[in-house]
C-alpha positions in Angstrom: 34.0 256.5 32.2 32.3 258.8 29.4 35.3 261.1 28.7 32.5 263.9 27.0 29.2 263.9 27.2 27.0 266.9 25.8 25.0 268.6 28.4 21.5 268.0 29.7 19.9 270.4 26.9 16.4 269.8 28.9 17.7 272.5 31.5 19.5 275.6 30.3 23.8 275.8 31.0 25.8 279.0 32.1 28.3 277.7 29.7 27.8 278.0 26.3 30.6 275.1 25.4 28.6 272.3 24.1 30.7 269.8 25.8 31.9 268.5 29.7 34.1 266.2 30.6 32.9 264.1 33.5 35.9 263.7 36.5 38.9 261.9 35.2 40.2 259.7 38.4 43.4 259.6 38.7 44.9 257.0 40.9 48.3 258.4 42.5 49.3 256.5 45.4 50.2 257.6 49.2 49.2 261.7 49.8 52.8 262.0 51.1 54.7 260.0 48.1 56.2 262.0 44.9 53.6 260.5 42.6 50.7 261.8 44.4 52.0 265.1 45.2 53.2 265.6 41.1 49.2 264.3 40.3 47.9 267.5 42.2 49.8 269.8 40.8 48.2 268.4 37.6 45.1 268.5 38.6 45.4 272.2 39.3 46.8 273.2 36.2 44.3 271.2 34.2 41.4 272.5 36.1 43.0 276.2 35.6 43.6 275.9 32.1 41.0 273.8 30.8 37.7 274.4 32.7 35.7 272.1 31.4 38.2 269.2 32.2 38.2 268.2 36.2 40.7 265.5 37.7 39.5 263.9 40.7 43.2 262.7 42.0 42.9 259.1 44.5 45.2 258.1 47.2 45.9 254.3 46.7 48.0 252.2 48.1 50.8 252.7 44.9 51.7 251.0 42.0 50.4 247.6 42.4 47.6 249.0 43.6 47.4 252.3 40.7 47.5 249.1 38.0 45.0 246.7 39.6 42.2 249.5 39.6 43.0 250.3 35.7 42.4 246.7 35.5 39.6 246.9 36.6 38.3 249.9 34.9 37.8 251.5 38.7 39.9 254.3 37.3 40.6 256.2 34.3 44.5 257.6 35.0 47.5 256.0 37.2 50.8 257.1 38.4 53.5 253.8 38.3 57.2 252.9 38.1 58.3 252.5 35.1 59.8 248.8 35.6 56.4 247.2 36.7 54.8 245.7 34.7 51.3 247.4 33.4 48.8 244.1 32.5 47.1 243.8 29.5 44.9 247.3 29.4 46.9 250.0 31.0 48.8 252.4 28.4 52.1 254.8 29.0 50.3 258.3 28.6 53.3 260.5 29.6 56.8 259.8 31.7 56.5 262.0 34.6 60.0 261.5 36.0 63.3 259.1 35.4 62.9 256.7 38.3 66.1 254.8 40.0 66.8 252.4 42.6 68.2 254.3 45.7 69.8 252.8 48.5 70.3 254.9 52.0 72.8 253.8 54.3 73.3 255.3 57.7 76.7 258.0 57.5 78.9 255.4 59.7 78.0 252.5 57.9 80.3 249.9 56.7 78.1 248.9 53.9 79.3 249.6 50.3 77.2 246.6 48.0 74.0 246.0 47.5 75.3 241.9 48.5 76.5 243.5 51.9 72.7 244.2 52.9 72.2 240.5 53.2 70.0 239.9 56.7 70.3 243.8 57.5 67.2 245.6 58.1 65.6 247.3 55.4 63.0 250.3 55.6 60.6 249.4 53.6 56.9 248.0 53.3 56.7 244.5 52.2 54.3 245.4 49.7 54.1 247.4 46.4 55.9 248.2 43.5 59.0 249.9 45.8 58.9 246.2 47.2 58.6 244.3 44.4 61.3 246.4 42.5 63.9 246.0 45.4 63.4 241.9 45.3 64.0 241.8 41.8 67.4 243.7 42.7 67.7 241.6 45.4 67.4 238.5 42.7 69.7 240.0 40.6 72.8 239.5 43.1 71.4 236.2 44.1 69.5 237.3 47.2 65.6 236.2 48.4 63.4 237.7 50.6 64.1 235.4 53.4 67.6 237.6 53.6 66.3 240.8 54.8 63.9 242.3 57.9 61.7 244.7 56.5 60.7 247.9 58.7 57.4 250.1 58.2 54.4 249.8 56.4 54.6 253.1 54.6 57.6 255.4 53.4 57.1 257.4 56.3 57.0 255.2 58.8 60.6 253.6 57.1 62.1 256.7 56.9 61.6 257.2 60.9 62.9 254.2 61.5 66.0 255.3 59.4 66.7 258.4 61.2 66.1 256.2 65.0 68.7 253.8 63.9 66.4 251.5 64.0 67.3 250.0 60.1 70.6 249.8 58.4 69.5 251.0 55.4 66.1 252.5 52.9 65.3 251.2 49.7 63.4 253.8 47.5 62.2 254.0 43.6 62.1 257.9 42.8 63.5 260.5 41.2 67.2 261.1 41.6 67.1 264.3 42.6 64.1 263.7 45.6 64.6 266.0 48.2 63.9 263.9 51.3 67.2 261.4 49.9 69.3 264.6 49.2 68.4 265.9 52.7 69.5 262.5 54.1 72.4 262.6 52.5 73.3 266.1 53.2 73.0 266.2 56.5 75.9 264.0 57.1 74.4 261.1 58.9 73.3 259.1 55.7 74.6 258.2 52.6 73.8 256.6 49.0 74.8 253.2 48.1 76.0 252.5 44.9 74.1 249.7 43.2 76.0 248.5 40.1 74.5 246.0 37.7 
């Protein structure tokens, strides 16, 4: 992507900067996921601040996906968690956010360890860097895939699921203070599982 080019001087410009950026594309993940919501705000305050700079802001599929497309040079920018691991051309520009591993249990539950999740049902798409993260945490106290039931194919759809009864716990990678885990936890019928390491 050609981060300045001068402008066509064959037909005359309202703006008399001698430079434009063409659109920087940012890759941010699902419209509804923290990442993707933090990216527009971004893009608004670059566009409003800096004119000649515009940020055309992409829902993928997340991380994984964010980190194959700067792979393949498909984009310029990407949002991902800070424990995946980038490949060979993608660069940390700027930390948006601490991320941590948050576990949501329902309020009554009678699980306190991360080990007690063991063939419970987990909201969460099998698929992504929110999935690949929680198997590695899994690995970590000797647990495989094969020991949980996953439930949804998006956040949303876990989350639902969650508040039905219809999984024993979530498994999310965000910011400590997200709202939507706060409000779970809050409203009495859901709370945070300690994972210690």
């Amino acid at each position: 992507m050609d981060y300045g080019r001068p402008f066509d001087t064959s037909t005359p410009s309202p703006d008399p900067s001698p430079w434009v950026c063409s659109p920087l594309v940012l890759a941010a993940g699902s419209s509804t996921g923290e990442s993707y919501i933090l990216a527009k705000a971004i893009e608004a305050v670059i566009e409003a601040k800096v004119p000649r700079v515009s940020i055309d802001v992409q829902e993928t599929n997340g991380t994984a996906d964010n980190l194959k497309q700067i792979e393949a040079n498909k984009v310029d920018l990407a949002t991902a968690q800070a424990d995946v691991p980038a490949g060979g051309i993608a660069r940390t520009v700027a930390i948006l956010y601490s991320d941590s591993f948050q576990v949501v249990v329902q309020g009554k539950s009678t699980l306190r360890r991360f080990t007690d999740l063991k063939g419970k049902r987990i909201g969460l798409a099998p698929k992504g860097g929110q999935y690949a993260s929680f198997l590695q945490v899994a690995q970590y106290f000797g647990l495989a895939e094969k020991d949980f039931t996953f439930i949804g194919d998006s956040d949303q759809n876990s989350d639902l699921a969650f508040q039905q009864g219809q999984v024993d716990a979530i498994f999310r990678v965000s910011d400590r203070q997200c709202p939507n885990r706060d409000s779970h936890s809050e409203s009495g019928w859901a709370s945070r599982l300690k994972v210690r390491f």
